[in-house]
N, C-alpha and C positions, 0 to 999 in steps of 0.2 A: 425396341420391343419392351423395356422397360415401363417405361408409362403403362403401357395395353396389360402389362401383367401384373401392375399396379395396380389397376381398375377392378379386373380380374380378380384379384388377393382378395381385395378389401370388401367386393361382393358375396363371399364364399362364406358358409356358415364353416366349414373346415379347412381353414386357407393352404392346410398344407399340403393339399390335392393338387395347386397349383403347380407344386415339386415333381409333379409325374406326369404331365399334359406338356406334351410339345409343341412348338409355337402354331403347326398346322393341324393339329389334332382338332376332332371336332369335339367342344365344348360339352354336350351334351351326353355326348357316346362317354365320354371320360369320367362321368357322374355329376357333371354340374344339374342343378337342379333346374326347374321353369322358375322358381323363386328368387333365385338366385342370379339369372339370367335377367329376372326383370328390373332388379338391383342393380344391375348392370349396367343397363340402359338408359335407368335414371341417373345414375352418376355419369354418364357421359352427356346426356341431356344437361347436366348442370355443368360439366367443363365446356361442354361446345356453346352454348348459351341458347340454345334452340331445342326445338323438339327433334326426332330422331322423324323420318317418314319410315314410311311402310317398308320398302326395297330396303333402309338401313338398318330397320330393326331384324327385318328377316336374313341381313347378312352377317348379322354378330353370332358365328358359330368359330369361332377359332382366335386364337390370341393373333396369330396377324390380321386374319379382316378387322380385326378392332384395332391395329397398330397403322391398317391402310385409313381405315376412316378418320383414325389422329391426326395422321399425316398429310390426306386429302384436307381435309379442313384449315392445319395451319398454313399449308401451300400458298 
């Protein structure tokens, strides 16, 4: 989960929100922004080397869906 909340950190205009969001909490509810989210998306676009499709952009609400899509990908 480290990675995902890496990702996570370095997207956030106030990274230390990250300190109080558990690893299933959802992203949103927790105060992350849509801005910040889309920040997101793009850094994982640029680690996976791909675009993200639709079903995976709309599952990036929690620090594991984003630690499952890491891990689905290096599999």
């Amino acid at each position: 989960m480290t990675l995902a909340r890496s990702f996570v950190r370095d997207s956030l205009d106030h990274p230390g929100l990250l300190d109080r969001v558990g690893d299933d909490e959802i992203l949103a509810q927790a105060g992350v922004n849509s801005g910040e989210l889309i920040r997101l998306a793009l850094r994982l676009e640029e680690h996976l080397g791909r675009p993200l499709d639709d079903e995976e952009l709309f599952a990036l609400t929690s620090i594991r869906a984003i630690a499952d899509l890491i891990g689905n990908e290096a599999a």
